[in-house]
C-alpha positions as CSV (number, residue, x, y, z in Angstrom):
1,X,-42.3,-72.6,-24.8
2,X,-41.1,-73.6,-21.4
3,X,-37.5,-74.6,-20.6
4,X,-35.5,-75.1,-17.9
5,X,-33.2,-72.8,-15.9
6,X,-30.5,-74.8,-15.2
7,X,-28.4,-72.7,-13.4
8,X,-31.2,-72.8,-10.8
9,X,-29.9,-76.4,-10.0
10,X,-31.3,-78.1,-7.6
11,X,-34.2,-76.2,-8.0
12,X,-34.9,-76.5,-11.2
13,X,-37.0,-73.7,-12.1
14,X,-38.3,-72.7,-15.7
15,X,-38.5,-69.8,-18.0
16,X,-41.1,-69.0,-20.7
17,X,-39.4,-68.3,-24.1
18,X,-41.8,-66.4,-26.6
19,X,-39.3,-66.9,-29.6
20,X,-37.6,-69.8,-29.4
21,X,-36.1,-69.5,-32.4
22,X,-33.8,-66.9,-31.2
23,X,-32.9,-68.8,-27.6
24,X,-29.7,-70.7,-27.4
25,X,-31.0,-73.7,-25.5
26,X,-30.5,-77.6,-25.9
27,X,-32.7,-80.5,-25.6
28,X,-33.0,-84.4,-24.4
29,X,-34.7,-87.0,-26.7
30,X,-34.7,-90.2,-24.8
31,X,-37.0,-92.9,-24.0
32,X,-39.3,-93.1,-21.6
33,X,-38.9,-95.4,-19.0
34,X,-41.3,-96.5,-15.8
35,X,-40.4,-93.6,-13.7
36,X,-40.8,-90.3,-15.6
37,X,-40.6,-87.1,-14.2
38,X,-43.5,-85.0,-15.1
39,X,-44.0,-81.1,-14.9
40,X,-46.5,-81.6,-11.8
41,X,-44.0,-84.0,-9.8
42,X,-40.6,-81.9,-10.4
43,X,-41.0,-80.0,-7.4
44,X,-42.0,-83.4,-5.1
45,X,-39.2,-84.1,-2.8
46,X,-39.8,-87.8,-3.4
47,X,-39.5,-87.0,-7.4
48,X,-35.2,-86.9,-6.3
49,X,-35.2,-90.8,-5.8
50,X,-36.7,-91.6,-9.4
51,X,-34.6,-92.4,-12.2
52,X,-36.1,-89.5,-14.4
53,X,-34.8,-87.2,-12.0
54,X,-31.5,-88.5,-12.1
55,X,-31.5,-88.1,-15.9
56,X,-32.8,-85.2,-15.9
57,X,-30.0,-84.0,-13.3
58,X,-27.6,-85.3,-15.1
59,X,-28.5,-83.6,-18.9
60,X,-28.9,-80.3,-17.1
61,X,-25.0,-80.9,-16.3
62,X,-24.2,-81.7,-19.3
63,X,-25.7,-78.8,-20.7
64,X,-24.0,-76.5,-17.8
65,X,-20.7,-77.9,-19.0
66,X,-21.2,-77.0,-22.6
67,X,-22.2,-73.6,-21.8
68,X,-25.9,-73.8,-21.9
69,X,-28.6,-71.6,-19.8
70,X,-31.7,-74.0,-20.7
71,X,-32.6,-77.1,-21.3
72,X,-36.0,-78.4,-22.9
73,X,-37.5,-82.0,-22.1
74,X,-40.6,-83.3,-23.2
75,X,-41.1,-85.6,-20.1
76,X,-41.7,-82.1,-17.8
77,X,-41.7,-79.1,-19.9
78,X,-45.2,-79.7,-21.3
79,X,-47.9,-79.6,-19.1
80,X,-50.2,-82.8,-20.2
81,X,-52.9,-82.3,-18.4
82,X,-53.7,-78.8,-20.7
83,X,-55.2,-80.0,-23.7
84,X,-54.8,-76.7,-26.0
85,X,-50.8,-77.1,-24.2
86,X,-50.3,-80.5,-25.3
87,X,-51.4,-79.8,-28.7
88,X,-49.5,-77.0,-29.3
89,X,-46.0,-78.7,-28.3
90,X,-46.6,-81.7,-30.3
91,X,-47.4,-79.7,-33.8
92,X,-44.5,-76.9,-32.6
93,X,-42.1,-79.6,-31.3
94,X,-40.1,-80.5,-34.8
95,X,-39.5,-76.5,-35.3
96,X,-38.3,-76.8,-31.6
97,X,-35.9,-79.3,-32.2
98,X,-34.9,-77.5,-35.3
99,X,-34.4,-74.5,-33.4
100,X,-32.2,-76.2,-30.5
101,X,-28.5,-75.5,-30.7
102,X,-27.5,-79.4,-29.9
103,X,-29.8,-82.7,-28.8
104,X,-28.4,-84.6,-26.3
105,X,-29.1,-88.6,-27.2
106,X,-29.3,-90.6,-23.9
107,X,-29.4,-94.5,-24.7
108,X,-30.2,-95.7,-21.4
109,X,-29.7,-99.4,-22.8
110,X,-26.4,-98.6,-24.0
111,X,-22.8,-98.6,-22.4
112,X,-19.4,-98.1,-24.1
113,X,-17.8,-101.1,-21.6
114,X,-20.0,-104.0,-23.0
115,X,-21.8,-102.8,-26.3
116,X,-20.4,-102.6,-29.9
117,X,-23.2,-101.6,-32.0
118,X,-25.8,-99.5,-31.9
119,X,-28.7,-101.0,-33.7
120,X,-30.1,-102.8,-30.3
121,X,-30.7,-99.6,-28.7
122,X,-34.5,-99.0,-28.1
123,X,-34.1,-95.1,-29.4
124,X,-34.1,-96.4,-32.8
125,X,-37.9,-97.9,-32.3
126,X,-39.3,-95.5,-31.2
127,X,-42.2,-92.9,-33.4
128,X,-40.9,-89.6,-31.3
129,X,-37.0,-89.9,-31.5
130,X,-37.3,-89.8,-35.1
131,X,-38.2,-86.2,-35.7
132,X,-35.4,-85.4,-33.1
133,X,-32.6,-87.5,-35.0
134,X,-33.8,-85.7,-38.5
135,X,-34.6,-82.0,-37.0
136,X,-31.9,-81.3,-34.9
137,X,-29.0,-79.3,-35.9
138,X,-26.6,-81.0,-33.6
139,X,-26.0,-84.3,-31.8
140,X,-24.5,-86.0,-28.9
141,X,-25.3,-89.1,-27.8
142,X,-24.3,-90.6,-24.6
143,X,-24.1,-93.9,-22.8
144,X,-26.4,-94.9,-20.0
145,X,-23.6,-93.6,-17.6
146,X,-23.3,-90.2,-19.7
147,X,-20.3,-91.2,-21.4
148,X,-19.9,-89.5,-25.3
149,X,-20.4,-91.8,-28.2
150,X,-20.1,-89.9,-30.7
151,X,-21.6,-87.1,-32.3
152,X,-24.1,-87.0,-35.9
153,X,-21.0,-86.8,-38.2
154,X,-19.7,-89.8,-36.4
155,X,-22.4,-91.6,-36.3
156,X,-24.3,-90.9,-39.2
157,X,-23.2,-94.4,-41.3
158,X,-24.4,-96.5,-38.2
159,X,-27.3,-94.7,-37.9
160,X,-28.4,-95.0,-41.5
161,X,-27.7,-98.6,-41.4
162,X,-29.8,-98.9,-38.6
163,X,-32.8,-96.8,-39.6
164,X,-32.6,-96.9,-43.4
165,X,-32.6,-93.6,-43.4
166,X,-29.9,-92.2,-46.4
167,X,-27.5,-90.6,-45.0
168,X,-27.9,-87.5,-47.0
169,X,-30.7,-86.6,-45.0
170,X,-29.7,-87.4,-41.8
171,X,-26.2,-85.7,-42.3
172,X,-28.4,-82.5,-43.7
173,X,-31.5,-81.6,-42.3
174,X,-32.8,-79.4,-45.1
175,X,-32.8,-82.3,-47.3
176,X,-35.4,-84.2,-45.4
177,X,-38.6,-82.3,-46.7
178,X,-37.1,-83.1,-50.3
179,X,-37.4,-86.9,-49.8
180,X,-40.7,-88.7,-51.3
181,X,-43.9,-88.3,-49.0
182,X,-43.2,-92.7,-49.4
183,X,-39.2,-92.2,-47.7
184,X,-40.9,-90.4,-45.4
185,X,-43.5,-92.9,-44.2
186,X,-40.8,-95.9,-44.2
187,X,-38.8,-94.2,-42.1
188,X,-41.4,-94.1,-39.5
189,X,-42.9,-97.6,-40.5
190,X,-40.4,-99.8,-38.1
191,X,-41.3,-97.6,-35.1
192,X,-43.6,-97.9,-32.4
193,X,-45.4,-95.1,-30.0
194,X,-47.1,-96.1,-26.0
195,X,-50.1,-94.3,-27.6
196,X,-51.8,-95.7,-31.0
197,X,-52.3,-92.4,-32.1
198,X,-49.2,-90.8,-31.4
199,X,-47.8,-93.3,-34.5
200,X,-49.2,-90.7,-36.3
201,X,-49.3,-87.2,-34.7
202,X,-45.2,-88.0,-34.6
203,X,-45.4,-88.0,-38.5
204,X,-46.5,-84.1,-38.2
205,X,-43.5,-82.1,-38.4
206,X,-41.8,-84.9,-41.0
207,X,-44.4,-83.4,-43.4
208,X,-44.9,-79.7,-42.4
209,X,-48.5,-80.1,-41.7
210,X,-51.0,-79.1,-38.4
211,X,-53.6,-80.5,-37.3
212,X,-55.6,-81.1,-34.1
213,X,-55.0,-84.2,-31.5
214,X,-57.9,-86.6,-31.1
215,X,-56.7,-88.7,-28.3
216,X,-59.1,-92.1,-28.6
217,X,-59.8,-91.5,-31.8
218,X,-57.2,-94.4,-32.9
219,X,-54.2,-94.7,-35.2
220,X,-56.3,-95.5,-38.4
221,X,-58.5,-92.4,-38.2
222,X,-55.3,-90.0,-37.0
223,X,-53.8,-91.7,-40.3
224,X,-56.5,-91.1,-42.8
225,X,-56.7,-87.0,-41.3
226,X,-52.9,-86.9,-41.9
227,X,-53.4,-87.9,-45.4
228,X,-56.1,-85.6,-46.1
229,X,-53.4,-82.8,-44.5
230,X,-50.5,-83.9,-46.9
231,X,-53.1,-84.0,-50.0
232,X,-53.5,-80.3,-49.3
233,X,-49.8,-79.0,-49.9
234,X,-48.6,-82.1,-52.0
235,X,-48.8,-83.4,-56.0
236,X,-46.0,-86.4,-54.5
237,X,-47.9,-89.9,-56.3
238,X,-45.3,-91.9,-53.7
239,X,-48.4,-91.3,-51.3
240,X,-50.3,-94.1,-52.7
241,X,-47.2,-96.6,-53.9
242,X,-47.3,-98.4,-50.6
243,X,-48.2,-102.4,-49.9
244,X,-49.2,-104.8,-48.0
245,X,-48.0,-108.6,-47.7
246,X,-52.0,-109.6,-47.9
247,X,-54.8,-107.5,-48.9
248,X,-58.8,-107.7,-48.6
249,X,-60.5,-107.6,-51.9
250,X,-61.1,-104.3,-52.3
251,X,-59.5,-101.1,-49.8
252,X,-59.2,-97.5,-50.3
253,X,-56.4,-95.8,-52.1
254,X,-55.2,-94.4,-49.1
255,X,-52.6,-96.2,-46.4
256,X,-54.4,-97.8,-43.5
257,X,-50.8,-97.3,-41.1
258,X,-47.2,-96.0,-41.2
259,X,-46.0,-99.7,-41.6
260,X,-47.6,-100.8,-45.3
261,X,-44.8,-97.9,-46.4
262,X,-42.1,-100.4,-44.9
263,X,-40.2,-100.9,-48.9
264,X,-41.4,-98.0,-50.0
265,X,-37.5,-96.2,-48.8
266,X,-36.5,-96.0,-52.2
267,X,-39.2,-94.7,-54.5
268,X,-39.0,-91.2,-55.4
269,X,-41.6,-88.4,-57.3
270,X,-41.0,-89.0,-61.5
271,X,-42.2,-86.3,-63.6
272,X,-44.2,-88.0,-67.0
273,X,-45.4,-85.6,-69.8
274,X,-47.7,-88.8,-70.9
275,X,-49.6,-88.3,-67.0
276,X,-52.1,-85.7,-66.7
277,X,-53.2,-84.7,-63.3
278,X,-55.3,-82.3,-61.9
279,X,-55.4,-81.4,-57.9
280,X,-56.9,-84.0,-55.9
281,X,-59.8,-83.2,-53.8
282,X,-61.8,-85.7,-51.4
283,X,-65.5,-85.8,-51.5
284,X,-68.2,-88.2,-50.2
285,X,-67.9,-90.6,-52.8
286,X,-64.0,-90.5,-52.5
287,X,-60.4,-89.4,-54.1
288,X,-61.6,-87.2,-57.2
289,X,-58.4,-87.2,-59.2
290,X,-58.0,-86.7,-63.0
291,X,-57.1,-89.6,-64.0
292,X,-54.8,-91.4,-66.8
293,X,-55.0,-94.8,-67.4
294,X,-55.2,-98.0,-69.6
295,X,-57.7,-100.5,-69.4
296,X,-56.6,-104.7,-68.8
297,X,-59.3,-107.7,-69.0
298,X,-59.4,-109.1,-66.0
299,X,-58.2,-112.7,-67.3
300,X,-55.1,-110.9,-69.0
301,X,-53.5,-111.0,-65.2
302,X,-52.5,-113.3,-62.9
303,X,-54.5,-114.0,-60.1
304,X,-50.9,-114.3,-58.0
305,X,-51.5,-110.1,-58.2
306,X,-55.0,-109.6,-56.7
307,X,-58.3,-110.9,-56.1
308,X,-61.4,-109.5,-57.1
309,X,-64.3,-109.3,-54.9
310,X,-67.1,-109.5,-58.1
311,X,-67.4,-110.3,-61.2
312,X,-66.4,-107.5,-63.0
313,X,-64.6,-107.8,-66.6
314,X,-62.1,-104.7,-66.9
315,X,-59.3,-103.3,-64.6
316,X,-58.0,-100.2,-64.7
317,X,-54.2,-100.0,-64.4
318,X,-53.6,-96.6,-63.2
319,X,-49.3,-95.8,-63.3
320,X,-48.3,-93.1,-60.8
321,X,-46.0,-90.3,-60.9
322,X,-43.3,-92.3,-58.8
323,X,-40.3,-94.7,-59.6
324,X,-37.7,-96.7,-57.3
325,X,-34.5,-95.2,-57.6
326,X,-32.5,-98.2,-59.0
327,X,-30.5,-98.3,-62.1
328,X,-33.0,-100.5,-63.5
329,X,-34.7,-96.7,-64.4
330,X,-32.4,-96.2,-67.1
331,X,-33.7,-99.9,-68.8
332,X,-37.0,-97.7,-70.3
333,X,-40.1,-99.7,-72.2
334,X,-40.6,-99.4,-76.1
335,X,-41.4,-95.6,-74.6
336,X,-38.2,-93.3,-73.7
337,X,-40.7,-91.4,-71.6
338,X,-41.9,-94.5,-69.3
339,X,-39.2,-95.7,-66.4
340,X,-39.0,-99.4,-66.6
341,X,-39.8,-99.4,-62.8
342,X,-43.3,-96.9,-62.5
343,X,-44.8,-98.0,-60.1
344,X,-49.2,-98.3,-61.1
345,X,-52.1,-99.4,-58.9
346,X,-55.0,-101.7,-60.1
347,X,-58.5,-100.2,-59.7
348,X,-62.1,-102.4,-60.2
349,X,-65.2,-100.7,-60.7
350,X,-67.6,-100.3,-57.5
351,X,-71.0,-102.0,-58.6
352,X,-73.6,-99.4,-57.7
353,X,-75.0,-96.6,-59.0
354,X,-72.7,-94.8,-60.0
355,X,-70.2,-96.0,-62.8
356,X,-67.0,-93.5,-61.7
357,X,-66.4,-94.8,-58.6
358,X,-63.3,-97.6,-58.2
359,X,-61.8,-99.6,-55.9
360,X,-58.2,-100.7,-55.4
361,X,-57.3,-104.0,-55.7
362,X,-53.6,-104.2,-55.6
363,X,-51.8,-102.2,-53.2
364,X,-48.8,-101.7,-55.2
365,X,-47.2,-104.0,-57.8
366,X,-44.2,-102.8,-59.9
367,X,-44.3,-106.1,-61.7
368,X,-48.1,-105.3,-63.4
369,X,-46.9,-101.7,-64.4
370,X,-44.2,-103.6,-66.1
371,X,-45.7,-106.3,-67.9
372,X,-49.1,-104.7,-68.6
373,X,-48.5,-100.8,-69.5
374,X,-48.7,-100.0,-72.6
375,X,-48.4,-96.1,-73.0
376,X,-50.0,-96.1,-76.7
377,X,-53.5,-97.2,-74.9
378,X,-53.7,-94.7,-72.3
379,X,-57.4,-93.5,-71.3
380,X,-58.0,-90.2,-69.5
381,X,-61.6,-89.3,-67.6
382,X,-62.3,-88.3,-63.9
383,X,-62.8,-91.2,-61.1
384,X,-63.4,-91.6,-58.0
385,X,-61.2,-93.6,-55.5
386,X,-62.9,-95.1,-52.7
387,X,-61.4,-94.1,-49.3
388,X,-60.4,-97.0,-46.6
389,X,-62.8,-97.6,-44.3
390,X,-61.5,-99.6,-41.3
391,X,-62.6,-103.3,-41.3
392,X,-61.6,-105.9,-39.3
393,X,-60.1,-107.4,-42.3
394,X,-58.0,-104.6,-43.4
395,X,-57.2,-104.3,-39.6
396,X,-56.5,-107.9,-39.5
397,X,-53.8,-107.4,-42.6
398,X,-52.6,-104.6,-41.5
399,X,-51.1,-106.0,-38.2
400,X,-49.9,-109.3,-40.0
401,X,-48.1,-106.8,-42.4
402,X,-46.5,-105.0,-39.4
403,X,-45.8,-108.2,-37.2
404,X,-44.4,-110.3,-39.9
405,X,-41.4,-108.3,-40.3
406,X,-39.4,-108.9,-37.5
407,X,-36.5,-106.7,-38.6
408,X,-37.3,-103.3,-36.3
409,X,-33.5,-104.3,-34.6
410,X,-31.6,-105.6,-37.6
């Protein structure tokens, strides 16, 4: 890890830390603006006159006056043009965050003399600055002429209000890993990265998992890996409770992008004696999960819910391990065991040769688990799930789900 000396100012010199862990050292999260300051151009005499330097001056005061040797900032401590560099900051970075003694919040669009809320502030749209808000122990946000706001006590009510983040977890860290893989992803679903890609490889620390960076590969790919990855160390059903405004006839039962988790803030992992699961695995015909479920006649529901893209018969209603945390859960179905609000997924049959292998048709729809379950006619076999495969339709939904929203400031 690679910080900055700051008591070699103006120089600016840096220090390798093996274990950063056990270095006292603070950090900048910030957003990147037009003239950046990167490792290569620090030293460039002509570097002095761009507003990244200034910034960057100006933290390493900051951090002087609070009593700090070093300073780490992603816009010059990583070397970006090292590829086995770059990838090892960006799966280390939420542990270095979490290891920082304080993180100094600069809202360059932000000043104490003319603004009264914080909620305009770009900070709060961007993928990176979300791991830094939930990782870091301490923080201290500042005005665009580095004047205090406040600090994460302080602000924390704003801040949840602003990023619909409870304020449980962004008051306690430690919590964050206990929220719903489904919290997780709506936190992150209003945001937005320069890089489609980095929508996702932002997510990694938010979930504790590694993986390698594709750059070019796109965000639906990154997404679909990152899924794979949280599979692996996770039983949390939330994973497939999210939706979209408009879906093709048929898509896979994993999430195409970070925004079709948008109202998916509240749901949270329900433990069911009458669900039976064992570990997932994904194979080339798709999700191989143990499955139960009950089976529904097509023409028993509403076509408001889905369509179908053949003429198949029979639905499966599959309900997940997952509810919305409302007190609606404590109104339960002619079954104590069944929340009122599980949340189930509607899968058709894929004609071909095989007759395990489904399709979803509904991306999530409380309102079928509701009016359809009926825990007396549960079925249990192994299926298969088809995986998403990106079409320009389910690309096309996809970004009217994420544009239709316009709520990323409210």
């Amino acid at each position: 890890m690679r910080l900055l000396n700051i008591r070699t100012l103006p120089l600016l010199d840096f220090v390798d830390v093996l274990c950063p862990e056990e270095a006292k050292y603070a950090i900048l999260s910030h957003t990147w603006g037009t003239e950046e300051v990167t490792l290569e151009d620090l030293h460039k005499p002509e570097s002095k006159q761009l507003q990244g330097y200034k910034k960057i001056e100006r933290c390493c005061v900051q951090a002087d006056h609070d009593g700090y040797d070093y300073l780490w900032i992603d816009t010059c401590c990583i070397d970006k043009k090292s590829s086995a560099e770059l990838s090892e900051a960006i799966n280390s970075m939420y542990n270095w965050y979490y290891w920082a003694d304080v993180c100094y919040v600069y809202l360059s669009d932000f000043s104490l003399d003319t603004d009264r809320i914080l909620s305009g502030c770009r900070w709060f749209t961007r993928g990176w600055t979300l791991q830094e808000l939930l990782a870091s122990k301490g923080i201290r946000c500042y005005d665009q002429h580095w004047r205090y706001v406040g600090d994460k006590g302080d602000l924390a009510a704003p801040f949840s209000t602003v990023t619909r983040i409870e304020e449980e977890y962004i008051k306690h860290r430690e919590s964050v890993h206990t929220a719903s893989v489904a919290a997780r992803m709506s936190w992150a679903s209003r945001r937005h990265t320069s890089r489609p890609e980095d929508e996702v490889y932002c997510l990694m620390g938010l979930f504790n998992v590694n993986m390698p960076l594709l750059y070019g590969e796109g965000s639906f790919k990154a997404f679909q890996r990152l899924q794979h990855e949280i599979l692996k160390i996770s039983e949390d059903e939330s994973l497939f409770a999210w939706s979209l405004d408009y879906s093709p006839p048929q898509i896979g039962v994993l999430a195409p992008h970070p925004s079709v988790f948008r109202e998916c803030g509240d749901i949270e992992p329900v433990e069911d004696p009458r669900i039976r699961r064992m570990p997932y695995s994904i194979t080339n015909r798709g999700l191989y999960i143990d499955a139960t479920y009950q089976t529904i006649p097509i023409d028993e529901i509403s076509d408001s819910f889905f369509r179908v893209g053949h003429g198949t018969s029979e639905c499966l209603l599959l309900p997940l391990k997952c509810a919305r945390k409302a007190p609606q859960n404590n109104l339960l179905t002619e079954s104590p065991d069944i929340p009122r609000k599980l949340i189930a997924i509607i899968l058709v049959p894929v004609p071909g040769h095989y007759d395990d292998i489904f399709a979803r048709c509904l991306a999530n729809e409380v309102m079928v688990c509701e009016r359809y379950f009926q825990p007396k006619k549960l079925w249990h076999n192994n299926i298969f799930i088809q995986l998403p495969v990106d079409t320009a339709e389910l690309s096309a939904a996809v970004e009217n789900s994420r544009y239709s929203h316009r709520d990323i400031l409210c």
